[in-house]
C-alpha positions in Angstrom: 22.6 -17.7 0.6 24.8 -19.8 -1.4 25.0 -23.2 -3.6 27.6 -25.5 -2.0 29.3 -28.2 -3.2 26.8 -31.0 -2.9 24.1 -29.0 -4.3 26.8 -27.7 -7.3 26.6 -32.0 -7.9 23.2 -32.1 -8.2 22.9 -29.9 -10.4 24.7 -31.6 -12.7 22.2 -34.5 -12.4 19.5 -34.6 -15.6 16.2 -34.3 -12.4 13.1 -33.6 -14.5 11.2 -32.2 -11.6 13.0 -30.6 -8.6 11.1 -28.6 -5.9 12.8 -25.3 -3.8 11.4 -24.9 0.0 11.7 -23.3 2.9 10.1 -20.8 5.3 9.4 -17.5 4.1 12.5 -14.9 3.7 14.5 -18.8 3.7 16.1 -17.6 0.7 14.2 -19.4 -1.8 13.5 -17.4 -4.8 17.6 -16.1 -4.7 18.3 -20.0 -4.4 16.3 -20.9 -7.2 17.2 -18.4 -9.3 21.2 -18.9 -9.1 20.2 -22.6 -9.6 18.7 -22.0 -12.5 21.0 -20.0 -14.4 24.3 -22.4 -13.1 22.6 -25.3 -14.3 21.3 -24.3 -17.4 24.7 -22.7 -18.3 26.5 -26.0 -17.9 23.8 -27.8 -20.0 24.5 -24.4 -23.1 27.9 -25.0 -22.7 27.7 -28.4 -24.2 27.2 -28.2 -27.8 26.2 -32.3 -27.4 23.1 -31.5 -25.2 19.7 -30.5 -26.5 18.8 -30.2 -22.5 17.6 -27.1 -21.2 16.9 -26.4 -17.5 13.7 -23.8 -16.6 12.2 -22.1 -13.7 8.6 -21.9 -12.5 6.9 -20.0 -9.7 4.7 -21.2 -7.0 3.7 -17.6 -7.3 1.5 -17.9 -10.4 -1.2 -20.1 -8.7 -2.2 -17.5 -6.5 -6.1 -17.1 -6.6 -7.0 -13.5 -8.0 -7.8 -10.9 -6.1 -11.6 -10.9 -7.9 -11.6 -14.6 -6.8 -10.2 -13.4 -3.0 -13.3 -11.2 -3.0 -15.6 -13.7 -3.0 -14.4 -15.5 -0.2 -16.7 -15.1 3.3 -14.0 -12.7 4.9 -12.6 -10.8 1.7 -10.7 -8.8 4.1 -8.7 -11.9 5.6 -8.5 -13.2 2.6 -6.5 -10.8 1.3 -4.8 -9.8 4.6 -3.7 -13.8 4.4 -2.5 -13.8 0.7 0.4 -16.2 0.4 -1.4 -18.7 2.8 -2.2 -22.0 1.2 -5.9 -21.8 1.2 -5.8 -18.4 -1.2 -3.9 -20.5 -4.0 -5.2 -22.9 -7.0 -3.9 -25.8 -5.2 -6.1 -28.6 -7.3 -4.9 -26.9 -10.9 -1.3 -28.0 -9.6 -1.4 -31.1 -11.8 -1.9 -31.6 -15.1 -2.0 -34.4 -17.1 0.5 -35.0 -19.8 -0.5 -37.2 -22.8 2.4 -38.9 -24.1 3.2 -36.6 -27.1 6.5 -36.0 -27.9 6.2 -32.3 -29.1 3.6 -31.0 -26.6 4.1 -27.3 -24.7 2.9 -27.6 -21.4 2.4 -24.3 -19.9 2.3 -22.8 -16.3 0.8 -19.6 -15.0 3.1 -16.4 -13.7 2.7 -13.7 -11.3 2.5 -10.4 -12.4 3.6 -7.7 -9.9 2.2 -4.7 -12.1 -1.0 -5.8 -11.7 -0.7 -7.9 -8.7 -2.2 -11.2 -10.0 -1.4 -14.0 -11.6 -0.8 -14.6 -15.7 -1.9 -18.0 -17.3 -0.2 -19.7 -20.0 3.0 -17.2 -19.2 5.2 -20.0 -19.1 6.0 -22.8 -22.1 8.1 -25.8 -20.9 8.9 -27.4 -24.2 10.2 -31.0 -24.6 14.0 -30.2 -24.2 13.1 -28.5 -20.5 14.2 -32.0 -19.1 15.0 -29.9 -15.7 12.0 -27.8 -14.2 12.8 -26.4 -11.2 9.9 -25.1 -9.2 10.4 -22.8 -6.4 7.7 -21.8 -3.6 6.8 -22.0 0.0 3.9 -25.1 -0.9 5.8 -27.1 -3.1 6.5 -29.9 -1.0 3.1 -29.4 1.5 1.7 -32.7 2.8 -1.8 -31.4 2.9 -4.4 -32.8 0.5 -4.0 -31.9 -3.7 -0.6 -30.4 -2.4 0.7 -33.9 -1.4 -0.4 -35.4 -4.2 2.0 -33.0 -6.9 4.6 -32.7 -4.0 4.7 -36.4 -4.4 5.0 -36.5 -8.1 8.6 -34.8 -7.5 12.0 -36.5 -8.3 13.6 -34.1 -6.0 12.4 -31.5 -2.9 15.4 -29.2 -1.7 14.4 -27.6 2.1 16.4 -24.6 2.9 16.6 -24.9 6.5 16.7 -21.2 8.7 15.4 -20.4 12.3 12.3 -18.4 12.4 14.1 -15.6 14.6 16.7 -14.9 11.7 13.3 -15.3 8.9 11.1 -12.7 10.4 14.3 -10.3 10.8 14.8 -10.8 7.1 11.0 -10.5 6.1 10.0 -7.6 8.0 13.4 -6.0 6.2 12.2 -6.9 2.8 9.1 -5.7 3.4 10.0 -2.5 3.7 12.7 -2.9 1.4 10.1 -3.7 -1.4 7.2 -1.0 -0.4 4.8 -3.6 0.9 4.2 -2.4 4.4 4.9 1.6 4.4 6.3 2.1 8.0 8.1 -0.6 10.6 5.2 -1.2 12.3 3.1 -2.6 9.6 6.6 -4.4 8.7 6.5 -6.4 11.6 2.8 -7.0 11.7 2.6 -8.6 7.9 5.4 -10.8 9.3 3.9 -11.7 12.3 0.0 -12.4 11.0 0.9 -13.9 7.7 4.1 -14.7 7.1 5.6 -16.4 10.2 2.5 -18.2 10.4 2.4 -19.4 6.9 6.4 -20.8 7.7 5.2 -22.7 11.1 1.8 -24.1 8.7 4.9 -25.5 6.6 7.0 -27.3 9.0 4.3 -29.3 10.4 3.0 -30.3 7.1 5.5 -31.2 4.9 6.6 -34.4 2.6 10.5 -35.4 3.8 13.1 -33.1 2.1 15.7 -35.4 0.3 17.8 -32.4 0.7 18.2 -29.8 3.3 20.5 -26.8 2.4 21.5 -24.5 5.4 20.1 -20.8 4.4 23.0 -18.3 4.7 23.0 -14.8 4.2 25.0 -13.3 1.5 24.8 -10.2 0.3 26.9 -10.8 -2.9 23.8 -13.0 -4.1 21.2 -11.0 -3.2 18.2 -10.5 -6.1 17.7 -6.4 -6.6 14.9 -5.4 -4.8 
């Protein structure tokens, strides 16, 4: 994965709300990420500029696992987590009231407990960049549309499913999710790869695709 030249440009560009796609194991949480940190390095580096660029997760609007339970099939539900339907999808939006000073916050994911956090994010007034990175944030299918819509900017990184589930049943092994190869390949196969072709077939026009290449210079640590 890497940032070329184009999207080294953009980055440059004051975007106040700039979504990061793609298929899972695409690369998007290492893209957003590196992103994140070059832009808001150029934006410190200019003692002129107030600006600051932040990052949010997709992740935190995952549904609890409580709120899985209550679903008719608890077991799918949670056999499923990370498809659409088992995330907040109307608490997207928000509406912001035109005050200068107000802290909008956003919820986060913790992985300790493995369920979401609200109110772990602030994005304060200077955040003039907010970059959010997640598998649905540019999904054409009902509330999802409506915030994808709302976006100044929707970046796809573009990858071929063969090359996405060799990477996602390596990460989860990698990352202690599945315990053996075999339930590797069958979390990829019933819920990840699934949840990729969902996206392509229901998704607001990219005005940016980015080619997903594998580098393992900018690889996150497990």
């Amino acid at each position: 994965m890497y940032i070329d030249a184009k999207a080294r440009q953009l980055a440059l560009v004051l975007v106040e709300l700039l979504a990061n796609t793609g298929i899972p194991a695409s690369g998007k949480s290492t893209f957003a990420d590196l992103l994140y940190k070059y832009t808001d390095s150029i934006l410190q580096n200019d003692p002129r500029n107030s600006v600051r660029a932040i990052l949010v997760l997709l992740d935190g609007w995952h549904l609890t696992r409580a709120q899985l339970d209550q679903f008719p099939d608890p077991k799918l539900a949670r056999d499923r987590r990370g498809s659409h339907w088992n995330f907040d999808g109307p608490n997207l939006r928000e509406e912001v009231l035109p005050e200068t000073e107000r802290i909008i916050t956003a919820p986060s994911f913790d992985h300790a407990i493995k369920d979401p956090t609200s109110h772990a994010v602030q994005i304060h007034p200077q955040h003039r960049i907010v970059i959010i990175e997640g598998l649905y944030t540019a999904l054409d299918v009902d509330s999802w549309r409506e915030a994808a819509l709302l976006l100044d900017e929707r970046w796809y990184l573009e990858l071929d499913f063969e090359e996405a589930q060799k990477r996602l049943v390596n990460r989860n092994l990698v990352s202690g999710v599945a315990k053996d190869p075999a339930e590797a390949v069958w979390r990829a196969e019933a819920n990840g790869m699934p949840n990729g072709r969902f996206l392509l077939t229901n998704t607001v026009e990219a005005t940016r695709v980015i080619t997903s290449v594998e580098d393992p210079v900018l690889a996150l640590p497990a």
